[in-house]
ChimeraX commands (.cxc) that place a marker at each C-alpha (Angstrom):
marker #1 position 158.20,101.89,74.00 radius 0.5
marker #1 position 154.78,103.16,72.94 radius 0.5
marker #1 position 152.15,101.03,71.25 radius 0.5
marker #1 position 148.86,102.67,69.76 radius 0.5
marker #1 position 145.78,100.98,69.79 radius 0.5
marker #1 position 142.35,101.53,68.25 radius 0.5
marker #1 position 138.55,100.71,69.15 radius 0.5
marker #1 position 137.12,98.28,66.56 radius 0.5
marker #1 position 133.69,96.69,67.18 radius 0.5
marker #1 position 133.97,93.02,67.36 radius 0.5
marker #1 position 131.15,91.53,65.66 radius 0.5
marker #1 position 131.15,87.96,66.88 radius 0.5
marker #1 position 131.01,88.45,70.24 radius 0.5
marker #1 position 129.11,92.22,70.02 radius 0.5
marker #1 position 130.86,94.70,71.94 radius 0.5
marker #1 position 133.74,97.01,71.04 radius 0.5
marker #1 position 137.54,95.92,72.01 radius 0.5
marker #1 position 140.77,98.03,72.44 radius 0.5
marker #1 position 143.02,96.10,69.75 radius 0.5
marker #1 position 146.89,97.54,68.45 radius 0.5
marker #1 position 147.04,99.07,65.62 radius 0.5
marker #1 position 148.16,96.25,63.29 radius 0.5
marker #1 position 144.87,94.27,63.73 radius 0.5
marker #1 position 143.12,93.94,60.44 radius 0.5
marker #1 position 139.54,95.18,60.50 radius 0.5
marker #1 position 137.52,93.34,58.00 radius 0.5
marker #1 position 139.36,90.52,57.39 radius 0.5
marker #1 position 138.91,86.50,57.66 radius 0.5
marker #1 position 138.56,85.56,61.26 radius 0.5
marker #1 position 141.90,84.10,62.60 radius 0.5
marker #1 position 140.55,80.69,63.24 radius 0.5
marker #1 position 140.45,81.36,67.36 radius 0.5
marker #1 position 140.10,78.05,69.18 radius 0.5
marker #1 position 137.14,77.10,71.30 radius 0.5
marker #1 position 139.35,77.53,74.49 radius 0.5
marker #1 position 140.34,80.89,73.99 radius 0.5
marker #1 position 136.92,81.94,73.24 radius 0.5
marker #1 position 135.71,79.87,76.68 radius 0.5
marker #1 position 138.22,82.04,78.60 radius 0.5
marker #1 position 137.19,85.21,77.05 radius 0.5
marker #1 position 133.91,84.53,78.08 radius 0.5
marker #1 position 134.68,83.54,81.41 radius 0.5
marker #1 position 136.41,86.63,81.93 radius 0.5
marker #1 position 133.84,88.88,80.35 radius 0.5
marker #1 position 131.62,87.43,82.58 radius 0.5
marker #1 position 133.46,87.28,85.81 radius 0.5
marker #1 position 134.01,91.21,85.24 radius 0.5
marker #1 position 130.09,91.73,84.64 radius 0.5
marker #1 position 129.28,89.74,88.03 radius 0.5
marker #1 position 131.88,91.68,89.80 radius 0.5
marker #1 position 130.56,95.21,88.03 radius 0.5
marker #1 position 126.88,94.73,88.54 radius 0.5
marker #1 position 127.41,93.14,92.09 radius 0.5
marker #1 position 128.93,96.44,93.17 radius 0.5
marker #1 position 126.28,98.74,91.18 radius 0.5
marker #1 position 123.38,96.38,92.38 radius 0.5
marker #1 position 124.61,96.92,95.71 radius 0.5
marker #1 position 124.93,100.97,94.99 radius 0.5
marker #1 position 121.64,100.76,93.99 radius 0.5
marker #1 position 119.90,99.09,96.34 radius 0.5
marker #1 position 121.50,101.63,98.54 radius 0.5
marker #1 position 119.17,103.88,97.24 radius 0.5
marker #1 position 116.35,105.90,98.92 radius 0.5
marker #1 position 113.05,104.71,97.19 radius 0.5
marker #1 position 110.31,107.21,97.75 radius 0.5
marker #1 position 107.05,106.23,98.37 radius 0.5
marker #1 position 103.76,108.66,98.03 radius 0.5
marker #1 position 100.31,107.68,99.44 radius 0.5
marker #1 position 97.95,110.20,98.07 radius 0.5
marker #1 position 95.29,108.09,96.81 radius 0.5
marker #1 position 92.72,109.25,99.76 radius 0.5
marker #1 position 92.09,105.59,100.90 radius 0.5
marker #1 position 94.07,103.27,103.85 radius 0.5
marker #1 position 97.41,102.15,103.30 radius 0.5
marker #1 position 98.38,98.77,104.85 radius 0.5
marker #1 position 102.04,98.01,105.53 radius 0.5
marker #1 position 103.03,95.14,107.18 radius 0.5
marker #1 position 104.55,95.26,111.06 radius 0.5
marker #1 position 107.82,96.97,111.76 radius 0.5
marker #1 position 107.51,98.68,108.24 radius 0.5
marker #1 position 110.63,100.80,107.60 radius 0.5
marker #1 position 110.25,104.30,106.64 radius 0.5
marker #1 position 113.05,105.64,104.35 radius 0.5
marker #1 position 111.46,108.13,102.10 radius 0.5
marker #1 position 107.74,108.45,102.70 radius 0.5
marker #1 position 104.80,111.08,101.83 radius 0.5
marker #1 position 101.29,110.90,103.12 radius 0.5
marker #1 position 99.21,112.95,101.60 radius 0.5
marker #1 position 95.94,114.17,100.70 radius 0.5
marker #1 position 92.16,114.20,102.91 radius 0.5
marker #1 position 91.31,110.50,104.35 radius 0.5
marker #1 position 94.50,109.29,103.08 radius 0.5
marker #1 position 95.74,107.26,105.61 radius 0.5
marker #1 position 98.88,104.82,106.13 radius 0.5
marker #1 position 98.50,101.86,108.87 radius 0.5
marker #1 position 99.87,98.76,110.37 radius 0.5
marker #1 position 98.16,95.77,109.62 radius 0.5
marker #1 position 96.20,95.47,112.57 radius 0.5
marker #1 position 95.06,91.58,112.42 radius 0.5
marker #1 position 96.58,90.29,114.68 radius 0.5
marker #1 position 96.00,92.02,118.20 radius 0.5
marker #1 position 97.93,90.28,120.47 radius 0.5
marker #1 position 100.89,91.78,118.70 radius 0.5
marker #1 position 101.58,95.77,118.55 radius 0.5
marker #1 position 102.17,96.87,115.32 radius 0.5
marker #1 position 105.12,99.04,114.63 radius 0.5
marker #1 position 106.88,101.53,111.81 radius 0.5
marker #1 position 110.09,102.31,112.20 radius 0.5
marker #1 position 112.66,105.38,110.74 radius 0.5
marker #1 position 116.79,104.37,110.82 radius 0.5
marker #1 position 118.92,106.70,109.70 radius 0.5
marker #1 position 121.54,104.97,109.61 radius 0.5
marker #1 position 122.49,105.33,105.64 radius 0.5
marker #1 position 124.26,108.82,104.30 radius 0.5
marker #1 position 120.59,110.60,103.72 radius 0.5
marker #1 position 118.19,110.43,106.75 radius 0.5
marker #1 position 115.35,108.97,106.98 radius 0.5
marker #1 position 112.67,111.30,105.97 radius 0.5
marker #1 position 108.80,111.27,106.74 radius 0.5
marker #1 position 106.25,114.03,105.42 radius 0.5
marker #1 position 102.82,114.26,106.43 radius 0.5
marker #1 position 100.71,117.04,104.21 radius 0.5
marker #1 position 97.25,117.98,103.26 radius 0.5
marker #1 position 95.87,116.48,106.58 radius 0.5
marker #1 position 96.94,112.81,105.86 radius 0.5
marker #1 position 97.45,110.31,108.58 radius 0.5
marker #1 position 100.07,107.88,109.83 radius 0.5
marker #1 position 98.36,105.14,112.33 radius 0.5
marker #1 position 100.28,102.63,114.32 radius 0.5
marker #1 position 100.78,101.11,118.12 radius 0.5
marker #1 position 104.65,102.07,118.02 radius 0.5
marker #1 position 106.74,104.71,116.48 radius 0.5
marker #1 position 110.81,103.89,117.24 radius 0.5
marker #1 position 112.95,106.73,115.20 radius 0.5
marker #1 position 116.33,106.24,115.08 radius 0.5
marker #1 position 119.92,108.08,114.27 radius 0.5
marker #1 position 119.67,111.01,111.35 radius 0.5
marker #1 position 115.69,111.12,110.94 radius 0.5
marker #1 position 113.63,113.27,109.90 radius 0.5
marker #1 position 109.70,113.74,110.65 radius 0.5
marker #1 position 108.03,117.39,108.66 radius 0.5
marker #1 position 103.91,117.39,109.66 radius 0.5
marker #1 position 102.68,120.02,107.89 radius 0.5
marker #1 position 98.88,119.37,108.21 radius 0.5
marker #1 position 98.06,115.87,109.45 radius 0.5
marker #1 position 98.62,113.45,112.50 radius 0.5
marker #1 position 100.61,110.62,113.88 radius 0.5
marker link #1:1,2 radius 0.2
marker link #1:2,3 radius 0.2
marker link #1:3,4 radius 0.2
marker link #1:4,5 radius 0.2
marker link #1:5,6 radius 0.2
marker link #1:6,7 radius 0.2
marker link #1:7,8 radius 0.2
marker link #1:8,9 radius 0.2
marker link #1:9,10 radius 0.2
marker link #1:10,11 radius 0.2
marker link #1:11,12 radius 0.2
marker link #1:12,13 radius 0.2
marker link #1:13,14 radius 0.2
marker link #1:14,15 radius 0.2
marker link #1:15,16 radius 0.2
marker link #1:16,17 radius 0.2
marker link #1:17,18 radius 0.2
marker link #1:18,19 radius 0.2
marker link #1:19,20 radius 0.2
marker link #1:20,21 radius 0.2
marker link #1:21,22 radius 0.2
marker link #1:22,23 radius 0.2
marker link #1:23,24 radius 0.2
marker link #1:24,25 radius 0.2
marker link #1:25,26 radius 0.2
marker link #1:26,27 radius 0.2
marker link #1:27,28 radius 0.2
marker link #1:28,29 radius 0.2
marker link #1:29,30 radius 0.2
marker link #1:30,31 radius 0.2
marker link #1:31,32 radius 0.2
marker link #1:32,33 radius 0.2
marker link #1:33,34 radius 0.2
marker link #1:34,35 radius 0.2
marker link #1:35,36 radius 0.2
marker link #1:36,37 radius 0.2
marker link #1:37,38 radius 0.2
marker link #1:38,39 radius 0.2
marker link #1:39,40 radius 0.2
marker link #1:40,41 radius 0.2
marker link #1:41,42 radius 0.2
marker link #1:42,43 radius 0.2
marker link #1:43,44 radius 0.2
marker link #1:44,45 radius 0.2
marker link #1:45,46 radius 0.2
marker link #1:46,47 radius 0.2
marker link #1:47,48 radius 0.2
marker link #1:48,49 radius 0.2
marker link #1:49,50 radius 0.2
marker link #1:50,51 radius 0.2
marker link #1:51,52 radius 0.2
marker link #1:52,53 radius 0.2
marker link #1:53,54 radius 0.2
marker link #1:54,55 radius 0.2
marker link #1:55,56 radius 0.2
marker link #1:56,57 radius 0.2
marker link #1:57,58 radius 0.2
marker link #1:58,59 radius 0.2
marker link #1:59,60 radius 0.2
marker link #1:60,61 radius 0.2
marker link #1:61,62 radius 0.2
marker link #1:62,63 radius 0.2
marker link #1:63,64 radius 0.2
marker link #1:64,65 radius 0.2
marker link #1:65,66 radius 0.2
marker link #1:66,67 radius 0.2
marker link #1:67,68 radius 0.2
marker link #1:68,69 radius 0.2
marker link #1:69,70 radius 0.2
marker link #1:70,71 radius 0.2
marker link #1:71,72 radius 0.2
marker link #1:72,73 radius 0.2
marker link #1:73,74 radius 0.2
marker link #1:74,75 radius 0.2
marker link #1:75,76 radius 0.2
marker link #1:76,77 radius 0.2
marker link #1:77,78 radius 0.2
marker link #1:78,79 radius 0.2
marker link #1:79,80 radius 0.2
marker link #1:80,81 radius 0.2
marker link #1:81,82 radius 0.2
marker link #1:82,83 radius 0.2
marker link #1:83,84 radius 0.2
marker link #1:84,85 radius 0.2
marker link #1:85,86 radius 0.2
marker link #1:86,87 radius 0.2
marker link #1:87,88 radius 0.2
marker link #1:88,89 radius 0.2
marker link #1:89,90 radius 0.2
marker link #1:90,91 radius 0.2
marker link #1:91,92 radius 0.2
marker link #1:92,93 radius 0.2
marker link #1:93,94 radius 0.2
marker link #1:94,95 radius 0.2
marker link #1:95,96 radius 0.2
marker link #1:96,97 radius 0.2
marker link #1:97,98 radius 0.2
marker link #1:98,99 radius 0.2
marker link #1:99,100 radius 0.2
marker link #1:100,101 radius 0.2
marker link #1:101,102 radius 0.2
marker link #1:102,103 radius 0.2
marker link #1:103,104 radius 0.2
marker link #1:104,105 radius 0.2
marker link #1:105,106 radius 0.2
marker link #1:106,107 radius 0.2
marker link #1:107,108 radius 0.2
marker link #1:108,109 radius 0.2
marker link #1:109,110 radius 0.2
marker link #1:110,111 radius 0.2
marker link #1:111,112 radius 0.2
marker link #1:112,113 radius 0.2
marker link #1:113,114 radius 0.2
marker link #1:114,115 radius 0.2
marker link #1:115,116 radius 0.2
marker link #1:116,117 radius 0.2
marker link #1:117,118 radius 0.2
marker link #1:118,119 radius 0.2
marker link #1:119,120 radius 0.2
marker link #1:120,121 radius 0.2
marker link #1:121,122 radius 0.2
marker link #1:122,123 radius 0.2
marker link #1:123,124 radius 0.2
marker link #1:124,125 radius 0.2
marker link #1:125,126 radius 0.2
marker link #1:126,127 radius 0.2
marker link #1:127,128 radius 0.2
marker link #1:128,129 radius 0.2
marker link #1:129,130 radius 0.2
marker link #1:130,131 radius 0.2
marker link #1:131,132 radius 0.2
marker link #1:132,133 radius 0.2
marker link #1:133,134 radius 0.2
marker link #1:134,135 radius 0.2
marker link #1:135,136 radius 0.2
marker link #1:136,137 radius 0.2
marker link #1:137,138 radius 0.2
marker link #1:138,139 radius 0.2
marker link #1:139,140 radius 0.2
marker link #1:140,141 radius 0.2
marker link #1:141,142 radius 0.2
marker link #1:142,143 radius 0.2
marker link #1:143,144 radius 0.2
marker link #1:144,145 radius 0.2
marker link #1:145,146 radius 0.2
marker link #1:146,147 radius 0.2
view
């Protein structure tokens, strides 16, 4: 048997709801009790956790690209990961912070996610550390500068 339903916007609780088409659209409310509004809540929000848990996790999937250009030294801690980096520009340089130096400082490129790894040195910029490990699908373009 089919059954036809409509989109209404539901104004108490502020989104818009799939209803059949016998629901009434401006009429009195139906007098809903407090539990079935606790359960539509709880459901509402058990679907949000489980849809942002998976997008948050999409997301922080994510290559973040980072661009030092600014023509002044770029600390980044020890065994700093590279994932989508640019250094660029004259006397621009990204280093380890070199405190401590009992300990070598390190960067590090993994591929291991779906895009590689990707480093690009331009305009005679400059990466400095003690250690460079490079790992799986990466990918390191000097066009003018030094490692």
């Amino acid at each position: 048997m089919n059954h036809i339903y409509r989109v209404v916007f539901n104004h108490s609780l502020g989104v818009y709801q799939c209803v059949s088409e016998l629901a009434k659209t401006c009429g009195k409310s139906s007098g809903k009790s407090s539990t079935s509004t606790s359960n539509n809540n709880f459901a509402l929000r058990a679907l949000s956790t489980a849809l942002f848990s998976v997008l948050g996790l999409s997301i922080a999937s994510v290559t973040h690209a980072i661009t030092y250009d600014n023509g002044a030294v770029n600390i980044v801690g020890n065994g700093y990961t590279i994932v989508d980096d640019i250094v660029k520009n004259d006397s621009t340089i990204l280093k380890n912070n070199d405190d401590d130096v009992n300990t070598n400082s390190s960067m590090q490129m993994n591929g291991d996610q779906e895009i590689p790894s990707r480093l690009l040195i331009t305009d005679n910029g400059v990466v400095q550390t003690d250690q460079f490990f490079i790992s799986n699908n990466a990918l390191i373009d000097i066009e003018a500068g030094a490692v």
